[in-house]
PDB file of the backbone (N, CA, C, O) and the ligand in Angstrom, with CONECT records:
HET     ZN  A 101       1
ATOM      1  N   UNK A   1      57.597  54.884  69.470  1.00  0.00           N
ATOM      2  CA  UNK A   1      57.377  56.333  69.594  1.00  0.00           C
ATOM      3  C   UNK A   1      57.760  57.013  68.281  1.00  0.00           C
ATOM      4  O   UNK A   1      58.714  56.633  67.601  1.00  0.00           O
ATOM      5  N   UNK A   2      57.131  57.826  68.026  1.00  0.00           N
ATOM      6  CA  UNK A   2      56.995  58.435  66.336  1.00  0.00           C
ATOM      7  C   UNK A   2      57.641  60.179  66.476  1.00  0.00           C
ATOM      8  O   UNK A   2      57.425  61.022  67.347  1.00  0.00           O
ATOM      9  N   UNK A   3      58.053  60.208  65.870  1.00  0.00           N
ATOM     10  CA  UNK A   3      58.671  61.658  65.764  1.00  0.00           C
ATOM     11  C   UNK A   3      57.888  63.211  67.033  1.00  0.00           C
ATOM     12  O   UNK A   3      58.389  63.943  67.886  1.00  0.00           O
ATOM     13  N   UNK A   4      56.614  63.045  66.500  1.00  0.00           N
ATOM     14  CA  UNK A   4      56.001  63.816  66.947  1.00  0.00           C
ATOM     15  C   UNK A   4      55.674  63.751  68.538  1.00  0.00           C
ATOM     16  O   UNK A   4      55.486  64.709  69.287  1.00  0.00           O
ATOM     17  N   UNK A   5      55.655  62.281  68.872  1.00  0.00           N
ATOM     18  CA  UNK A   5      55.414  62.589  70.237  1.00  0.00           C
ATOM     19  C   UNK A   5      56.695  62.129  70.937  1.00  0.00           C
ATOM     20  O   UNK A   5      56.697  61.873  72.141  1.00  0.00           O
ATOM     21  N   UNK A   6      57.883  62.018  70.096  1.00  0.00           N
ATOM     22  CA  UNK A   6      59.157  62.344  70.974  1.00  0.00           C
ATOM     23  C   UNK A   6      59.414  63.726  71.216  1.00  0.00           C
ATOM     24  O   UNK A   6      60.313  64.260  71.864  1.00  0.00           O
ATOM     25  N   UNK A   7      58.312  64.280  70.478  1.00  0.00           N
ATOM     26  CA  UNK A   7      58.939  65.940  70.829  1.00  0.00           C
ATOM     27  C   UNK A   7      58.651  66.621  71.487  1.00  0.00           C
ATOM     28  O   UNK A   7      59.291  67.521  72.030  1.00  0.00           O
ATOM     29  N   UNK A   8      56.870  66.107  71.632  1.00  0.00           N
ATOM     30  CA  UNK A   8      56.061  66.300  72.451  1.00  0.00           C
ATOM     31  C   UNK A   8      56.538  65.857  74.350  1.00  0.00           C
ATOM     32  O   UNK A   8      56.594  66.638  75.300  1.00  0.00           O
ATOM     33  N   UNK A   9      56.787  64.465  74.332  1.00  0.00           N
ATOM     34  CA  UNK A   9      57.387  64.324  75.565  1.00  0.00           C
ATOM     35  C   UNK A   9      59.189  65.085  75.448  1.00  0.00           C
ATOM     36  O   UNK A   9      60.072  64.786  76.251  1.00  0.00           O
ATOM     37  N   UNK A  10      59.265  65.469  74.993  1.00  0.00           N
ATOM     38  CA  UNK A  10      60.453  66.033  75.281  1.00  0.00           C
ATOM     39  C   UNK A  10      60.233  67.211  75.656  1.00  0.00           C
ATOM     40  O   UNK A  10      60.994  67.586  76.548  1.00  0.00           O
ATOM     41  N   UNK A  11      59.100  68.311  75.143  1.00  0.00           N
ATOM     42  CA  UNK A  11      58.767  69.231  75.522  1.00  0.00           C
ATOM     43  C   UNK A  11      58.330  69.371  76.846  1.00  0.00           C
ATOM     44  O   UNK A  11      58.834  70.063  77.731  1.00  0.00           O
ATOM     45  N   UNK A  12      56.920  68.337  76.920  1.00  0.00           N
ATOM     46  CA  UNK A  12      56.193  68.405  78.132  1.00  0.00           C
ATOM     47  C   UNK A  12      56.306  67.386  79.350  1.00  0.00           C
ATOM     48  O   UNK A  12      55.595  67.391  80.355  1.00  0.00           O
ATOM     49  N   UNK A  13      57.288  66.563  79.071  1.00  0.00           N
ATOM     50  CA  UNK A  13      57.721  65.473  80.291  1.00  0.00           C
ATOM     51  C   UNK A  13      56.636  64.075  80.371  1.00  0.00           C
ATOM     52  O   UNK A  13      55.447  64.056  80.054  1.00  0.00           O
ATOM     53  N   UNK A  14      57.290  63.194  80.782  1.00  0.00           N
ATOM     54  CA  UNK A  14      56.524  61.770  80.518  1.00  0.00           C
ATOM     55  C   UNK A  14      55.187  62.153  80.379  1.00  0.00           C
ATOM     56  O   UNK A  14      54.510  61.676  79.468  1.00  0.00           O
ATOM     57  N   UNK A  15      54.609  63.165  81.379  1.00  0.00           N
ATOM     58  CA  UNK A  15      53.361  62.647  81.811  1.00  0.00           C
ATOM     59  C   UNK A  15      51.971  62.422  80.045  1.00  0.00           C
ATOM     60  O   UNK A  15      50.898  61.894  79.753  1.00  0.00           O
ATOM     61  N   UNK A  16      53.218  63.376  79.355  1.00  0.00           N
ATOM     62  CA  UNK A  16      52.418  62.959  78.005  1.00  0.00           C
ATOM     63  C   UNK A  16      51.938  61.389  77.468  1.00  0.00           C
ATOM     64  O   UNK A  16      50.748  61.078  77.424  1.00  0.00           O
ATOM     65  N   UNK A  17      52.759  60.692  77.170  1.00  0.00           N
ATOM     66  CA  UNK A  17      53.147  59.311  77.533  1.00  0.00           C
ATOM     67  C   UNK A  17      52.047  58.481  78.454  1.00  0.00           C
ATOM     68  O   UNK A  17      51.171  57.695  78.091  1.00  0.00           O
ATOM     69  N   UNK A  18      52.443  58.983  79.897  1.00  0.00           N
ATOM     70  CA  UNK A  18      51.095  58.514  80.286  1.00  0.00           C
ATOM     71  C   UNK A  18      49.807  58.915  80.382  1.00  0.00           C
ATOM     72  O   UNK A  18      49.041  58.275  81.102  1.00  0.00           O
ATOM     73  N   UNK A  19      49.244  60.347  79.475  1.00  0.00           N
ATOM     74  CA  UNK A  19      47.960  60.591  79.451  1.00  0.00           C
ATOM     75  C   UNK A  19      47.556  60.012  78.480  1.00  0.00           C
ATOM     76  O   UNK A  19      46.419  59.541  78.522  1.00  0.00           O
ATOM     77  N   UNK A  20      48.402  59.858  77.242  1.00  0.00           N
ATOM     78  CA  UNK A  20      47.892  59.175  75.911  1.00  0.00           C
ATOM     79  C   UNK A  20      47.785  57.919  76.037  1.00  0.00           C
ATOM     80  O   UNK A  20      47.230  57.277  75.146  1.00  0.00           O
ATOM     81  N   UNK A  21      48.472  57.076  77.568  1.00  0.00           N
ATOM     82  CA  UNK A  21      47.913  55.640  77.196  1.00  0.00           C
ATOM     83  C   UNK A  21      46.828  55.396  77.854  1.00  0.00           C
ATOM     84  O   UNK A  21      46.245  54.326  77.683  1.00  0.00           O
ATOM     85  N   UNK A  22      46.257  56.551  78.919  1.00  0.00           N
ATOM     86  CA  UNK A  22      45.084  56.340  79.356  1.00  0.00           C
ATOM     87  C   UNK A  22      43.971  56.637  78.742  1.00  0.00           C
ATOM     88  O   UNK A  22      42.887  56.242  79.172  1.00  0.00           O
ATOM     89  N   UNK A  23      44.090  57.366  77.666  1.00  0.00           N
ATOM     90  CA  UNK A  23      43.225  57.843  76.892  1.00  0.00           C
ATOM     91  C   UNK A  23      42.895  56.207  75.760  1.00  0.00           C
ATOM     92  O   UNK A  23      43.927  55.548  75.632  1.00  0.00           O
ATOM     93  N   UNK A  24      41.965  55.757  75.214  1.00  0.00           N
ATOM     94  CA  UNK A  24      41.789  54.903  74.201  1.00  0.00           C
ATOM     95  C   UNK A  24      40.201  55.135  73.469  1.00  0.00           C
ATOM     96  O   UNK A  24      39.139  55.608  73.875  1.00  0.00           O
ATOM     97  N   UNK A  25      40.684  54.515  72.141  1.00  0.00           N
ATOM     98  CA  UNK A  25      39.432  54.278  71.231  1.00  0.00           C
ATOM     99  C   UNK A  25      38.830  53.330  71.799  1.00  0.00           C
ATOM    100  O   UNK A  25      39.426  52.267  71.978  1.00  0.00           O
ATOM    101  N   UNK A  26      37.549  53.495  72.199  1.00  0.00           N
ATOM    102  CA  UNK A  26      37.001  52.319  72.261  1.00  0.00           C
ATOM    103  C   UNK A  26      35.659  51.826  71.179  1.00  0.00           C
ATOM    104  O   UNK A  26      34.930  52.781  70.909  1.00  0.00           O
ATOM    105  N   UNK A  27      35.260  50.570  70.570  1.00  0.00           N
ATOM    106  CA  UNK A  27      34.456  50.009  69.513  1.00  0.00           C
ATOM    107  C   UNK A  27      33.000  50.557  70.489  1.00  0.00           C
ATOM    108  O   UNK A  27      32.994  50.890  71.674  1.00  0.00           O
ATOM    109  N   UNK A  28      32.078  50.515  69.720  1.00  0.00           N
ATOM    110  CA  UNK A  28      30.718  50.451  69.976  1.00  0.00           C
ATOM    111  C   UNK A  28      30.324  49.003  70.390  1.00  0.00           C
ATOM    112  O   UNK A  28      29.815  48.494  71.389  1.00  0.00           O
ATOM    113  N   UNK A  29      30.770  48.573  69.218  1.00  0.00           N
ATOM    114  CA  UNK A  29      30.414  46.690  68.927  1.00  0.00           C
ATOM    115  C   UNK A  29      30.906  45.643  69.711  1.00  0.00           C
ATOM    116  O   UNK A  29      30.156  44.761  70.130  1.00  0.00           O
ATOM    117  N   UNK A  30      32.428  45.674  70.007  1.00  0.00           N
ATOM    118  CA  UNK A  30      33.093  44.642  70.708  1.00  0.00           C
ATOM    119  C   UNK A  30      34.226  45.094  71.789  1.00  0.00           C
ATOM    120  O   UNK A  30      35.310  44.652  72.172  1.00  0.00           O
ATOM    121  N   UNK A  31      33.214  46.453  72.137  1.00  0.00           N
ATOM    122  CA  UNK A  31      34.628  47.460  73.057  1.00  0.00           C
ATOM    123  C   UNK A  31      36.190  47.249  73.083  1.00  0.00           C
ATOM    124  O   UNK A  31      36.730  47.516  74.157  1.00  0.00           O
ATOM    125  N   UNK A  32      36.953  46.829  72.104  1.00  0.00           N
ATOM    126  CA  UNK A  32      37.909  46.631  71.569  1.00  0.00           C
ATOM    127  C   UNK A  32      38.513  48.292  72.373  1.00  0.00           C
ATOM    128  O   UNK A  32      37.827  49.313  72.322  1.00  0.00           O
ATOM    129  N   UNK A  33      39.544  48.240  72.888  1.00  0.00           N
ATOM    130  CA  UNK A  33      40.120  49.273  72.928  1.00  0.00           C
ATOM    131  C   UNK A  33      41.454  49.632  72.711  1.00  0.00           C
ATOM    132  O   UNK A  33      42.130  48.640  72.983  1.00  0.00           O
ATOM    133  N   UNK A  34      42.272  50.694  72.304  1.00  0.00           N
ATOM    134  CA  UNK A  34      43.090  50.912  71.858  1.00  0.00           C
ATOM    135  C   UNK A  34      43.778  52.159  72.318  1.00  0.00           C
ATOM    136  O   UNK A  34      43.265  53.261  72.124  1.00  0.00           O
ATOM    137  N   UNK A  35      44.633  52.047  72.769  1.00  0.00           N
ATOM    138  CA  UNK A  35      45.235  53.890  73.419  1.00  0.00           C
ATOM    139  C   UNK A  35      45.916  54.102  71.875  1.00  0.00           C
ATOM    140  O   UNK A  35      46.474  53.551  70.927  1.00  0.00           O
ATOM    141  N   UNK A  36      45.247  55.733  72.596  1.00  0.00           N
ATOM    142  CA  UNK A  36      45.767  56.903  71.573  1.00  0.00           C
ATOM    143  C   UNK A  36      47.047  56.776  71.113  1.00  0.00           C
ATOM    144  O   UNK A  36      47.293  56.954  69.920  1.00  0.00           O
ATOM    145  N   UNK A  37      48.490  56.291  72.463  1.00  0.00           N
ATOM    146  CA  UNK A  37      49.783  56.552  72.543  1.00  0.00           C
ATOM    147  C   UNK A  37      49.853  55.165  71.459  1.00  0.00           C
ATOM    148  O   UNK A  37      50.872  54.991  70.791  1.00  0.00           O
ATOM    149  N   UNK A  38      48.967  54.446  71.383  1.00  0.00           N
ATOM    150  CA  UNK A  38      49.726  53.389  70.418  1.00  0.00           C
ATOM    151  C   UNK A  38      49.340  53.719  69.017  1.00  0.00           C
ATOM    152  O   UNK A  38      49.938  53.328  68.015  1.00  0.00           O
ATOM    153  N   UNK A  39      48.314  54.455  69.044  1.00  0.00           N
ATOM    154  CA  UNK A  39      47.828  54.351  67.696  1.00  0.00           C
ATOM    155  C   UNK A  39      48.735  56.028  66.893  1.00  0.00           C
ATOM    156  O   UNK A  39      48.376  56.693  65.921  1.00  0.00           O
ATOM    157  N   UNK A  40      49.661  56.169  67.600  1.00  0.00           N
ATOM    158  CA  UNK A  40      50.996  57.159  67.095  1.00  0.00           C
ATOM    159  C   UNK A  40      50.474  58.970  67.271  1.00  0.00           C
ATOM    160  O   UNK A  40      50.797  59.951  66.602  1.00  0.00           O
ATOM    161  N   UNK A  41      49.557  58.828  68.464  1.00  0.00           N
ATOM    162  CA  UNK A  41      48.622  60.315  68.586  1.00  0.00           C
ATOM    163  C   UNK A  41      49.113  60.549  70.117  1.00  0.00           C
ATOM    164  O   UNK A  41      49.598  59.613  70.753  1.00  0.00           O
ATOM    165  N   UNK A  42      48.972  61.779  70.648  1.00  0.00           N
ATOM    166  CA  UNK A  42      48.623  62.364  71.923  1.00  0.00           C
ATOM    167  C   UNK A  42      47.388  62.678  72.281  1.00  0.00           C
ATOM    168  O   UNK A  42      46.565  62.861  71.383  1.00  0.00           O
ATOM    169  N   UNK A  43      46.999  62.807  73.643  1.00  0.00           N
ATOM    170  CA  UNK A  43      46.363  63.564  74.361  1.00  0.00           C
ATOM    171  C   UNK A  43      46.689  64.252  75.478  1.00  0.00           C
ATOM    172  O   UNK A  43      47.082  63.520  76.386  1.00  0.00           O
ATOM    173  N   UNK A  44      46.667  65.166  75.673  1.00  0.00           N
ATOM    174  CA  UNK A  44      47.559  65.571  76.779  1.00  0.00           C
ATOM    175  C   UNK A  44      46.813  66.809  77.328  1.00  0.00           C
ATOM    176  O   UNK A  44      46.671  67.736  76.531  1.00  0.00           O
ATOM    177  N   UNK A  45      46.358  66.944  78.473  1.00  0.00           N
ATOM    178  CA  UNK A  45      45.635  68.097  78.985  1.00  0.00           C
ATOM    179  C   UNK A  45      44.414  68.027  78.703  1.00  0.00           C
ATOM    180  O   UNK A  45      43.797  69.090  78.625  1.00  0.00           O
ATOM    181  N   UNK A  46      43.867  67.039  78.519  1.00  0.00           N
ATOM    182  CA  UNK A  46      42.468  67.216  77.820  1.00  0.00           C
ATOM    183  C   UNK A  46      41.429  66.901  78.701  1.00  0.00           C
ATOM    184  O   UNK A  46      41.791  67.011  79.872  1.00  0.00           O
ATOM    185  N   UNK A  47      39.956  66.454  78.520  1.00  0.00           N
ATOM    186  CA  UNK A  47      39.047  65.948  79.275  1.00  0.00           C
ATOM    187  C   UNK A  47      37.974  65.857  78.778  1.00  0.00           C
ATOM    188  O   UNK A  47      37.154  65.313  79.517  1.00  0.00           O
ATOM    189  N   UNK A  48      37.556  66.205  77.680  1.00  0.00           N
ATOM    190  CA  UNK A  48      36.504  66.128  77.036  1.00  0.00           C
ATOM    191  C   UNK A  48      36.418  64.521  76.099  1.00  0.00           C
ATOM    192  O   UNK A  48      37.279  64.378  75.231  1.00  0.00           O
ATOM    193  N   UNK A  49      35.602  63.606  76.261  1.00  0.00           N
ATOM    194  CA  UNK A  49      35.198  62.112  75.569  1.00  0.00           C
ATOM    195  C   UNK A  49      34.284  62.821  74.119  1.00  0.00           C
ATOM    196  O   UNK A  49      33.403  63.648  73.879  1.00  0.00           O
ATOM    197  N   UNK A  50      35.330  61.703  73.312  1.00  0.00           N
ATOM    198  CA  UNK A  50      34.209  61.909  71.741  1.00  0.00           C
ATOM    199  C   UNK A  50      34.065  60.921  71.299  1.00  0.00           C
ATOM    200  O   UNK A  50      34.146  59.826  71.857  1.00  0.00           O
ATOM    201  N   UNK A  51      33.791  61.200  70.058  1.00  0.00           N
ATOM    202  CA  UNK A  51      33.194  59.898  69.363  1.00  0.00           C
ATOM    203  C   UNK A  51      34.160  60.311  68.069  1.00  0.00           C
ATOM    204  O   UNK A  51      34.501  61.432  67.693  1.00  0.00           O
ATOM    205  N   UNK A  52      34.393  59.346  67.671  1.00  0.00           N
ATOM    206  CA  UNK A  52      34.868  59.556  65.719  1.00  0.00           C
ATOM    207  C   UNK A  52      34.444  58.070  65.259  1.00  0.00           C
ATOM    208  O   UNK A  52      34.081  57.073  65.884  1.00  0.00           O
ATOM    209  N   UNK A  53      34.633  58.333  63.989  1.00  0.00           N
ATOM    210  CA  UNK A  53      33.844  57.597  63.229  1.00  0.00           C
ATOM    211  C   UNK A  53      35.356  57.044  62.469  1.00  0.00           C
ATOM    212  O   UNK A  53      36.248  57.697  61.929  1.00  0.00           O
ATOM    213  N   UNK A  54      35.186  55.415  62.713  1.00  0.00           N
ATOM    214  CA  UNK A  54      36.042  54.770  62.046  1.00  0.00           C
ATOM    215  C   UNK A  54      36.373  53.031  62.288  1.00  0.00           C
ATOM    216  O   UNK A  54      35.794  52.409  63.178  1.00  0.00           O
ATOM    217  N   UNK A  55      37.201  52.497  61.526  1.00  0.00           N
ATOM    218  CA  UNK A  55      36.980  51.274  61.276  1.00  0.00           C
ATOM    219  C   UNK A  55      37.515  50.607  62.758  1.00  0.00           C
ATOM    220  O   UNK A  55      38.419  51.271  63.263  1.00  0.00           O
ATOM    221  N   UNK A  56      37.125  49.476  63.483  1.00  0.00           N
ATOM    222  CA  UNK A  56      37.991  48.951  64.588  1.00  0.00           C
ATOM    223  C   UNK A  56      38.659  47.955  63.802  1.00  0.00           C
ATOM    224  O   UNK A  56      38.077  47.332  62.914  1.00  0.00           O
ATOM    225  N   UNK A  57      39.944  47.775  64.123  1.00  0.00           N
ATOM    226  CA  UNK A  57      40.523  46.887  63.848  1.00  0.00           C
ATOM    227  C   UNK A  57      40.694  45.592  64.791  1.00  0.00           C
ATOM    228  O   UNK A  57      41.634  44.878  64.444  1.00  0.00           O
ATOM    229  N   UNK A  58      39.836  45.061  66.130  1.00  0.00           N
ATOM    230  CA  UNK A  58      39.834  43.921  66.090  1.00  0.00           C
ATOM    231  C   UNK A  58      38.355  43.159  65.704  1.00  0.00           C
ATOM    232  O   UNK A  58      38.577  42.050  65.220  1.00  0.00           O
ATOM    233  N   UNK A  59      37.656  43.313  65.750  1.00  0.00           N
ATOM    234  CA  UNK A  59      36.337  43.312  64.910  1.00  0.00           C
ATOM    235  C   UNK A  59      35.733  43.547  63.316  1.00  0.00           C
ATOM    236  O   UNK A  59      35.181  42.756  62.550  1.00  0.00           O
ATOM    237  N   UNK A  60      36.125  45.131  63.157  1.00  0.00           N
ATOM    238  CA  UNK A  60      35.595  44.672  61.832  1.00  0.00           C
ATOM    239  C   UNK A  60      35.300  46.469  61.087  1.00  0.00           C
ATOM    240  O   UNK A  60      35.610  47.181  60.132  1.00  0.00           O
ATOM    241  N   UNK A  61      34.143  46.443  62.888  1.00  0.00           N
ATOM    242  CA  UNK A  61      33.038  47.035  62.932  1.00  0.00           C
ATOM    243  C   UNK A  61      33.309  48.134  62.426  1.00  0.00           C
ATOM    244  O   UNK A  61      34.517  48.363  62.470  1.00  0.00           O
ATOM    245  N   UNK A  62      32.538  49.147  61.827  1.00  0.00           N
ATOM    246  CA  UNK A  62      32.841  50.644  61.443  1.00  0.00           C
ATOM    247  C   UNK A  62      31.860  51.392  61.848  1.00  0.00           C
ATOM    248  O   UNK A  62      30.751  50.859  61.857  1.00  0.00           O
ATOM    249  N   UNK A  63      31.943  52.448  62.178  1.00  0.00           N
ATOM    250  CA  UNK A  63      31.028  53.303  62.791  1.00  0.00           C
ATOM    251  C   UNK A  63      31.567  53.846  64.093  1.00  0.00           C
ATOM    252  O   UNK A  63      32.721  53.525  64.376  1.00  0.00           O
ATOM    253  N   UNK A  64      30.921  54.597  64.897  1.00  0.00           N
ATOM    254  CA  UNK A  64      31.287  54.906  65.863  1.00  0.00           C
ATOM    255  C   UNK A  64      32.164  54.522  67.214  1.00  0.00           C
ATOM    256  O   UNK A  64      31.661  53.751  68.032  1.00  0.00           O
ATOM    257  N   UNK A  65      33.542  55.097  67.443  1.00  0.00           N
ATOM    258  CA  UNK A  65      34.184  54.758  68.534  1.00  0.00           C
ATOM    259  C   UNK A  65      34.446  56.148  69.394  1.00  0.00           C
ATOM    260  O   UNK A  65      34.591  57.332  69.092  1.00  0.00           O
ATOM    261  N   UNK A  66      34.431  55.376  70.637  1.00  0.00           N
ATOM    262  CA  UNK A  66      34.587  56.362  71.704  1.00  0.00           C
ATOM    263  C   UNK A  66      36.095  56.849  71.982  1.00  0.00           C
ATOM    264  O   UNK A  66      36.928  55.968  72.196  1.00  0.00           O
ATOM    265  N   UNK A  67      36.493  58.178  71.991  1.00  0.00           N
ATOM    266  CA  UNK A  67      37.475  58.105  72.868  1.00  0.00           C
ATOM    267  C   UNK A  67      37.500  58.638  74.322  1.00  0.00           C
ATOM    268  O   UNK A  67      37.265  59.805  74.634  1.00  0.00           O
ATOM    269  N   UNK A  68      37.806  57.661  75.146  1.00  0.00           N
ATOM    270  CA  UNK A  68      37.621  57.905  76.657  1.00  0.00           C
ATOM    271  C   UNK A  68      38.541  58.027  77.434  1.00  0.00           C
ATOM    272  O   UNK A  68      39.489  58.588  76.884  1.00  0.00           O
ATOM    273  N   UNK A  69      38.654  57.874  78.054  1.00  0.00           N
ATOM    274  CA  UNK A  69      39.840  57.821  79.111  1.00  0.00           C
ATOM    275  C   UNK A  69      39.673  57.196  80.536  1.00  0.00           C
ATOM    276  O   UNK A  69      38.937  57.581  81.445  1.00  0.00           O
ATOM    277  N   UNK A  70      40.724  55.911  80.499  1.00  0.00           N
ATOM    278  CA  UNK A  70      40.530  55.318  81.482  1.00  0.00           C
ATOM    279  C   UNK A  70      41.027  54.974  83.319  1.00  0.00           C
ATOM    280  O   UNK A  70      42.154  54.503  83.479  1.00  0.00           O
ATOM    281  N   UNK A  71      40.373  55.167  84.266  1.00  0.00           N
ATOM    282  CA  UNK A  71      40.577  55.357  85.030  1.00  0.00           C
ATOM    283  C   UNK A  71      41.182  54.479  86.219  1.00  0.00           C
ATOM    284  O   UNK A  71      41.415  54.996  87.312  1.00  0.00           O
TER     285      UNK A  71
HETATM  286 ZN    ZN A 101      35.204  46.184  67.529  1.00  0.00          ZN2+
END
């Protein structure tokens, strides 16, 4: 846990914690997925799925990943 989202769950109570690990990047290429909470980010209150553009790190691939949230 990284500065920012100790402060964050300190502010807003676990459930931060557990929205960011349900939330993950997922690859286009090899659906590799990755929660937000690991990759040192929040989501919290949200609901809207995007896309960003960036490298996956178990593959390779670059280009488009989803972030979704899993149910
Ligand atoms: Zn991949």
């Amino acid at each position: 846990m990284n500065r920012t989202q100790r402060f964050v769950t300190w502010l807003f109570g676990p459930g931060v914690e557990r929205e960011s690990r349900e939330w993950a990047y997922e690859c286009s290429q090899c659906s590799h997925r990755e929660s937000v909470w690991d990759t040192g980010g929040i989501r919290y209150k949200a609901n809207a799925e995007k896309s960003y553009f960036g490298r996956c790190p178990a593959c390779g691939h670059v280009g488009k990943r989803w972030l979704r949230r899993s149910l």
